[in-house]
C-alpha positions in Angstrom: -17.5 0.5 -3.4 -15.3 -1.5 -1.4 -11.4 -1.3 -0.3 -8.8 -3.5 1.6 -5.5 -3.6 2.1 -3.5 -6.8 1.9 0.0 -6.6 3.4 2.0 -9.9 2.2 5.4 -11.4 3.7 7.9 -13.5 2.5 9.4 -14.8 6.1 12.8 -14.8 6.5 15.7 -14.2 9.1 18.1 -12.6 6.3 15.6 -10.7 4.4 12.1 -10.2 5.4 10.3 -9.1 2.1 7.0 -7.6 2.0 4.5 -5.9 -0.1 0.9 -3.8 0.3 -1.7 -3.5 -2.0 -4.6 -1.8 -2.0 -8.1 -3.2 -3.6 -10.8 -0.8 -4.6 -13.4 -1.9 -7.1 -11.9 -5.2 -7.1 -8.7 -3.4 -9.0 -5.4 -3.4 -7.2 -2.9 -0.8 -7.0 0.9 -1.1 -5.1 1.2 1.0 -2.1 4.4 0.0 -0.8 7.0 -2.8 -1.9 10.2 -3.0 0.6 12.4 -5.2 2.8 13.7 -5.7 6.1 17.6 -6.7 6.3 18.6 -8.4 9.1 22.2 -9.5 7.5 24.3 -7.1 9.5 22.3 -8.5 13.1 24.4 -12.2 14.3 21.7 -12.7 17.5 19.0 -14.8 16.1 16.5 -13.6 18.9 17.2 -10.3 18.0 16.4 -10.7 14.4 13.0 -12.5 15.5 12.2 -8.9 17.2 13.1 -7.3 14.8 10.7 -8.8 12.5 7.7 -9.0 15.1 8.5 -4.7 15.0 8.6 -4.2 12.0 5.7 -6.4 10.9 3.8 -4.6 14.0 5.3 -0.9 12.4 3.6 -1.7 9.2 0.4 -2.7 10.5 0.1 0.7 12.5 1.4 2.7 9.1 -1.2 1.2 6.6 -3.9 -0.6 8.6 -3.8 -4.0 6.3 -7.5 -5.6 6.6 -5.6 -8.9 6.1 -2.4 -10.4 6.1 -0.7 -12.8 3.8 2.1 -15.2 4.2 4.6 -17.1 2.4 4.9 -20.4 4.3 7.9 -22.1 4.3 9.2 -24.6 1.2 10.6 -28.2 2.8 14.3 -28.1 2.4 17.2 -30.0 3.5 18.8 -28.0 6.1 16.7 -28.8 9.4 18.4 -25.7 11.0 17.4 -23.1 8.1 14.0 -24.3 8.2 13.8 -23.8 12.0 14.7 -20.3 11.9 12.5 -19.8 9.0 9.7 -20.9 10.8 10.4 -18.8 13.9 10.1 -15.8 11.3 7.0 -16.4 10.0 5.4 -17.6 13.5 6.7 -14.2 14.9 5.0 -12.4 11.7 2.2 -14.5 12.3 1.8 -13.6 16.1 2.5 -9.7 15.0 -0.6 -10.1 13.0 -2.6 -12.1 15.5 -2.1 -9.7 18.3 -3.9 -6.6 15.9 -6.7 -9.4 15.8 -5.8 -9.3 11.6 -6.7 -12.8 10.0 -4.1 -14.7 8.1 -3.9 -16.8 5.4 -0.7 -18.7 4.4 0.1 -19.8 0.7 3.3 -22.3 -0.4 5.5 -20.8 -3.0 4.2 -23.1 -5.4 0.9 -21.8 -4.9 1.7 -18.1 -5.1 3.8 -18.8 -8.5 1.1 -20.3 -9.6 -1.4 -17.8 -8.8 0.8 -15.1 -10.8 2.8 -16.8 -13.3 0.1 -20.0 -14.1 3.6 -21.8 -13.4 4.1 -23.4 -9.9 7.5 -23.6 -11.3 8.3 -20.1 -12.1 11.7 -19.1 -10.8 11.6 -15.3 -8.8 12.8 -13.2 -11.5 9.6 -14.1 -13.7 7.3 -13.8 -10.6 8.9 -10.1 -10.3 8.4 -9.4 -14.1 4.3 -10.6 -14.2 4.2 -8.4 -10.7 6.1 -5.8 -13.0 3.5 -5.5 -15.5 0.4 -6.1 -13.4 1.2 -3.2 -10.8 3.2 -0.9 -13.4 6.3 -1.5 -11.1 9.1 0.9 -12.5 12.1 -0.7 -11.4 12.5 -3.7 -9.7 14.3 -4.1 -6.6 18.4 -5.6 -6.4 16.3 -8.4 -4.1 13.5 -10.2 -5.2 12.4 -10.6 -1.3 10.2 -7.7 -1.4 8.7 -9.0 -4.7 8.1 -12.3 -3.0 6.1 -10.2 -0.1 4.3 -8.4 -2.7 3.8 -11.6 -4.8 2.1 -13.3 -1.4 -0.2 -10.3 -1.1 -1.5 -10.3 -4.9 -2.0 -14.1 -4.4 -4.6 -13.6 -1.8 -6.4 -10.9 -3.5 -6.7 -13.5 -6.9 -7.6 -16.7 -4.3 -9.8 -14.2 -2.5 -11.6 -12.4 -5.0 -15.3 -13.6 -4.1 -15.0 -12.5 -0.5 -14.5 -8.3 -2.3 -17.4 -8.9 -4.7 -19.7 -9.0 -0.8 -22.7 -11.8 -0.7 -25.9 -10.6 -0.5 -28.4 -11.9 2.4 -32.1 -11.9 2.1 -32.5 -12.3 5.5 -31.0 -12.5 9.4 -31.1 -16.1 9.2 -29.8 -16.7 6.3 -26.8 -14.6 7.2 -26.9 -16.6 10.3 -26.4 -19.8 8.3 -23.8 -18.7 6.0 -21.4 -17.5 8.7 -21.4 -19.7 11.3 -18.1 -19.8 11.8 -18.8 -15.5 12.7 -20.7 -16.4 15.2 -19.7 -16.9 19.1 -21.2 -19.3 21.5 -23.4 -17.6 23.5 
């Protein structure tokens, strides 16, 4: 029997979505959905620590095994995508600092992973979430479904890595994660 939990975030310096799931048996349940507003806050660094806390307050609360994160789409405001990036690097560095690995997906990729449409727009991303996790009501803000959305996307692109791989021996172990193993 094996269990992980996978927090997901959707970056962001207005709204910092996120989502935790829970895998056991390779079936996922929601244990949290929620957001972080930062709208009433004018001092950019001081919405960049509020994230890093808040990312670092979740990882204390629900112990994720493994973060996931929405990277940021290429827009045409260069100062929006800046500060975009500042949010996620700060999530980022939250996670890295509780040694939790992360694994970034592109919007495309995470519609695609729960819609099968790398087009979908969020309100049909929230509605497949809806139905998969038996969501009652969705929230005013898709942000937190976005988080959520980033989390399930890892679970479906990660699914081998639950099922566990079976070694027959030391070595072969050894030669299948090398990439585990430190330089003596």
């Amino acid at each position: 029997m094996s269990e992980k939990i996978i927090l997901g975030i959707d970056p962001g310096t207005t709204i910092m979505g996120f989502g935790i799931i829970k895998i056991k048996d390779r079936k996922m349940s929601l244990i949290e959905m929620n957001e972080l507003n930062l709208t009433k806050h004018k001092d950019h660094y001081l919405k960049l620590k509020l994230v890093f806390e808040r990312t670092i307050s979740l990882i204390e609360e629900f112990n994720p095994d493994e973060i996931a994160i929405e990277a940021p789409f290429f827009g045409k405001n260069i100062q929006s995508m800046l500060k975009l990036g500042r949010a996620q690097g700060i999530a980022m560095a939250a996670g890295l600092s509780r040694e939790i690995p992360i694994t970034e997906y592109s919007p495309k990729k995470i519609k695609m992973a729960i819609t099968g449409n790398g087009n979908a727009s969020k309100e049909q991303v929230a509605k497949m979430l809806q139905n998969l996790l038996a969501i009652k009501e969705l929230p005013k803000n898709l942000d937190s479904t976005d988080g959520l959305a980033a989390a399930v996307c890892h679970f479906y692109n990660s699914k081998n890595s639950f099922e566990g791989t079976k070694y027959s021996s030391w070595s072969s172990f050894v030669n299948k994660n090398k990439d585990k193993i430190r330089g003596s």
